[in-house]
C-alpha positions in Angstrom: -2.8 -12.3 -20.0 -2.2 -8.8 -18.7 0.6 -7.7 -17.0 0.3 -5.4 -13.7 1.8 -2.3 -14.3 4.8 -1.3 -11.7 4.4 2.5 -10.5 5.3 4.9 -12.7 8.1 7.7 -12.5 7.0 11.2 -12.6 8.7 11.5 -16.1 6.5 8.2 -17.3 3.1 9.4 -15.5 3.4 12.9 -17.9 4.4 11.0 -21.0 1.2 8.4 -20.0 -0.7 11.8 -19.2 -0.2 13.2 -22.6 -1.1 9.6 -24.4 -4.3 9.8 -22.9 -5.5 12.4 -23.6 -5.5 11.8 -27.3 -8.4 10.1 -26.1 -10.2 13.5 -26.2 -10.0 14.3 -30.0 -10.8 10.8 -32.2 -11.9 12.9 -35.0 -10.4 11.6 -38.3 -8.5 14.7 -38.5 -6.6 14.1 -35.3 -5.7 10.3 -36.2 -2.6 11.1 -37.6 -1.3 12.3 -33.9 -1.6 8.7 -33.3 0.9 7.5 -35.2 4.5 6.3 -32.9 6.9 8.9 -35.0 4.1 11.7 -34.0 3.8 10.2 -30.8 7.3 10.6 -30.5 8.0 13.7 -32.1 5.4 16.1 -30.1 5.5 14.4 -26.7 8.8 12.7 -26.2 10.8 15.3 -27.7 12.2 13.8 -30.5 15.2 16.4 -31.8 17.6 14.7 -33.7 17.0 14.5 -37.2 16.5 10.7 -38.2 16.9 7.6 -36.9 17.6 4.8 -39.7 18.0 1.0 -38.8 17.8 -2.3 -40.8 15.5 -5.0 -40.0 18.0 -7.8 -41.0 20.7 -6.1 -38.6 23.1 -5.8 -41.4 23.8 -2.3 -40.7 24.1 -0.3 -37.4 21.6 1.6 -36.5 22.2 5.1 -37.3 20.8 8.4 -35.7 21.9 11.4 -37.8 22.2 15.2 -36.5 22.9 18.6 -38.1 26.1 19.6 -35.7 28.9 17.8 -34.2 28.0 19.9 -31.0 25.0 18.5 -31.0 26.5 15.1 -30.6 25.8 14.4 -27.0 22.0 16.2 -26.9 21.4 13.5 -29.8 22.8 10.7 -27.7 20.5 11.6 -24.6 18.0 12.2 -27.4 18.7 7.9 -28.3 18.0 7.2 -24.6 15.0 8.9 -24.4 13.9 7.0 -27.4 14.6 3.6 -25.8 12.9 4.6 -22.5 9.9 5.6 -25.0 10.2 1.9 -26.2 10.2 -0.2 -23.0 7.2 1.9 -21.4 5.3 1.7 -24.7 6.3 -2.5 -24.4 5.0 -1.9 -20.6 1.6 -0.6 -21.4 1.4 -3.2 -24.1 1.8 -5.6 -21.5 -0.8 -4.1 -19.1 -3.5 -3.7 -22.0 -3.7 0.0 -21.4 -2.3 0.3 -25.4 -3.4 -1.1 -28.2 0.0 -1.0 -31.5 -1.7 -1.5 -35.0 0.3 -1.8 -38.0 0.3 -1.1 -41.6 -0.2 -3.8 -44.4 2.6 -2.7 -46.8 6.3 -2.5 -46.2 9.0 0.5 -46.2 12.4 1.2 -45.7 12.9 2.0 -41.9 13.3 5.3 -41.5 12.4 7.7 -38.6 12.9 11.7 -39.2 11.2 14.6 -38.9 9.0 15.6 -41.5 8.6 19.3 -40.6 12.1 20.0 -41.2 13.2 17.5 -43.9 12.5 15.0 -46.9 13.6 11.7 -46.8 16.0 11.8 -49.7 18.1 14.4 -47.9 19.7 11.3 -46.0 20.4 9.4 -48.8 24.3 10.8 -49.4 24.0 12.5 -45.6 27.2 10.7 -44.7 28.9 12.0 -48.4 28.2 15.4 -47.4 31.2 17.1 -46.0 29.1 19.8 -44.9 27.2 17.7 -42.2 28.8 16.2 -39.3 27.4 12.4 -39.7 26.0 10.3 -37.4 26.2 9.4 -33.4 27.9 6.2 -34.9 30.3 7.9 -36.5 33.0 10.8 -35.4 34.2 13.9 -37.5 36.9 11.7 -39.3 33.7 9.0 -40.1 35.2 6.5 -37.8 32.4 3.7 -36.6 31.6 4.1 -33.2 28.8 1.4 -32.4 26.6 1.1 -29.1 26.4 -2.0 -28.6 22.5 -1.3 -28.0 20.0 -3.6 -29.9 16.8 -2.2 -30.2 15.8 -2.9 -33.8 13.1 -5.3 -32.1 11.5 -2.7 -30.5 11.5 0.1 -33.4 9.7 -2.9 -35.4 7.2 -3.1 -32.6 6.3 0.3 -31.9 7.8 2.6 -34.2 7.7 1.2 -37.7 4.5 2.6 -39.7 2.8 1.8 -35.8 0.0 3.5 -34.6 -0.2 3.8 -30.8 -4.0 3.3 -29.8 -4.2 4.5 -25.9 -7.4 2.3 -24.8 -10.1 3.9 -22.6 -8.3 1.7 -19.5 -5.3 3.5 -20.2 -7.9 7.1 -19.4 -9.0 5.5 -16.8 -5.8 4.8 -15.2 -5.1 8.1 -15.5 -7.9 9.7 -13.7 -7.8 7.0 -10.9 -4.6 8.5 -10.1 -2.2 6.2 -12.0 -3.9 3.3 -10.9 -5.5 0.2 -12.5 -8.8 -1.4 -11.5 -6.6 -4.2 -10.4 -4.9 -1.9 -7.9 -8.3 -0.2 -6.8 -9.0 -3.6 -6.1 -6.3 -4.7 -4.4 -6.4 -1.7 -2.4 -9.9 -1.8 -1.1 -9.2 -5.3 0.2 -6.2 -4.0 1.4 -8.5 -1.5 3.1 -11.5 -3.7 3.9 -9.0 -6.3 6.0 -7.6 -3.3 7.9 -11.1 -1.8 9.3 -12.0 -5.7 9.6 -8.4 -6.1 11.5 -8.7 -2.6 13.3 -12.8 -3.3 14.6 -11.5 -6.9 15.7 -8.6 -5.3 17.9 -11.3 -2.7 18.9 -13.7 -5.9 19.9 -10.7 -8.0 21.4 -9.6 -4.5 23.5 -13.1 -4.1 24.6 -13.6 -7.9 25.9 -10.1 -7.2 27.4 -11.1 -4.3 29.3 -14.3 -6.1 30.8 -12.3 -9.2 31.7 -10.3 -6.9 33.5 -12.8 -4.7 35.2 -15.0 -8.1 36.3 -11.7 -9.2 38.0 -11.4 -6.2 39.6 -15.0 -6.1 40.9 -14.2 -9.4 42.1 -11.1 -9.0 44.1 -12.4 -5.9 44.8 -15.7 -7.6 46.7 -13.4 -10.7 48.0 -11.7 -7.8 49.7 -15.1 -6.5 51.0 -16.3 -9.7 52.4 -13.2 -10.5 54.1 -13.4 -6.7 55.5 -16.8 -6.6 56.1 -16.2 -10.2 57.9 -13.3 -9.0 60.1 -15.3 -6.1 61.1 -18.6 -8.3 62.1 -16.2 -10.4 64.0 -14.6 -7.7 65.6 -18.6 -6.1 66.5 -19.7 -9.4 67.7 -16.7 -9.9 70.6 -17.7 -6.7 71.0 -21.3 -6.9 72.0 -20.6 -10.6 73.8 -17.8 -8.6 76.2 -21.1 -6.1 76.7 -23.6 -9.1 77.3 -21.6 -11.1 80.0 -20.4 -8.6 82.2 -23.3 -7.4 84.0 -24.4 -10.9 84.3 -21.3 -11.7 86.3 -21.9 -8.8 88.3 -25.4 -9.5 89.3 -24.5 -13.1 90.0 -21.7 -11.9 92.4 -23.7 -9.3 94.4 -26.9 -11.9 94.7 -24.0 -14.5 95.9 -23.1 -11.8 98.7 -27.1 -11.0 99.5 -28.5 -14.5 100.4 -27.7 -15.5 103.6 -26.2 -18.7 104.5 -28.7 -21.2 104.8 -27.6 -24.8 106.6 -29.3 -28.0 106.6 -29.0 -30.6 109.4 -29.2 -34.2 107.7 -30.1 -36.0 111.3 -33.0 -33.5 111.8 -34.1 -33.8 108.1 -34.2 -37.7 108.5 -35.9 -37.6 111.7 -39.2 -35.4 110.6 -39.3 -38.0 107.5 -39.4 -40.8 109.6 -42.0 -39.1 111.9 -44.2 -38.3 109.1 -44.1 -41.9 107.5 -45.5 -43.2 111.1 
């Protein structure tokens, strides 16, 4: 099962950069630039002269240079080599890397072959004119780091070839990021327009509720207005309506003239007429 692959430093995406593009040239020629030590050599920047260890752990592991002033530049050069390791064990882990191994054993040796032969170690640490090892000081004192990474060397450096996968190119060009990530990222991306067009939707229905309420305490204002008013214009015409009425009534009061009626003489003709 593959690992996800944390983000890179800018030191680790050039290093990751370079591995790829081994990619480009697979020609039989080229396959020795595949090997770790090579790997190590042209992009890492291995500059001290060797590196020896021992499987078994029975000896330190020792990393020899030509100069005692040259003592601290080889022990930066160590800590290069283990950040080398653990992002090589990384991209193992991610399946961006494929490490093959030979079928036949050695002794475990790393040096550089442009500059010297193996057998020039061999009595390095009898040879007065060379100032020894990072393990040891001028007077050949043992000075161990208490730094185990024999494990690792066996892994990825020991007759190794490094194999960068065409994920590995691909991770490159996607901008240092996996398919996993791409994929992450576009559901990432998917729930935020899905997120951002259901705020838009909710924000929309929320500006509709709003304006129907205020159409409809705006026309609850207009009826009770437009009531009020048709009140107020009724009165008004009624006012209009009764007075001249009144008026008329008065002055034909004051125009008839005063009729009377005698009762006796009333019941007398009515008793006349019934005879």
């Amino acid at each position: 099962m593959t690992k996800e692959l944390r983000t890179l430093l800018p030191e680790e995406k050039e290093f990751v950069r370079k591995l790829s593009e081994l990619r480009k040239d697979r020609d039989d020629k080229n396959m020795p630039n595949f090997q770790s030590g090579r790997i190590l050599e042209q992009i890492v920047g291995f500059n001290f002269a060797a590196i020896s260890w021992d499987k078994n752990r029975k000896e330190p592991i020792r990393i020899y240079y030509e100069d005692k002033n040259q003592e601290m530049e080889a022990r930066s050069s160590f800590m290069n080599l283990c950040d080398y390791l653990f992002l090589l064990d990384e991209l193992e882990s991610a399946g961006l890397i494929v490490v093959q191994s030979a079928l036949f054993d050695q002794e475990r040796i790393l040096y550089n072959r442009d500059k010297y032969r193996k057998e020039q170690f061999n009595n390095w640490e009898l040879n007065g004119d060379k100032e020894g090892f990072v393990f040891f000081d001028s007077d050949r004192k043992q000075n161990e780091w208490n730094i185990d990474i024999i494990d690792y060397l066996e892994r990825f450096v020991h007759l190794k070839v490094i194999y960068p996968k065409a994920a590995l190119v691909s991770y490159v060009n996607n901008g240092f990021r996996s398919a996993e990530q791409i994929r992450h990222e576009e559901i990432i991306e998917e729930q935020q327009r899905i997120h951002k067009e259901e705020t838009s939707r909710l924000k929309k229905e929320l500006k509709v509720t709003r304006c129907s309420a205020i159409i409809s305490v705006l026309t609850l204002l207009a009826t009770i207005i437009f009531g009020v008013i048709r009140q107020c214009c009724y009165s008004k015409i009624e006012l209009k309506e009764n007075n001249p009425i009144s008026v008329i009534n008065k002055d034909t009061t004051s125009i008839q003239p005063n009729v009377v009626v005698n009762v006796y003489d009333a019941e007398r003709v009515a008793d006349t007429t019934a005879k």
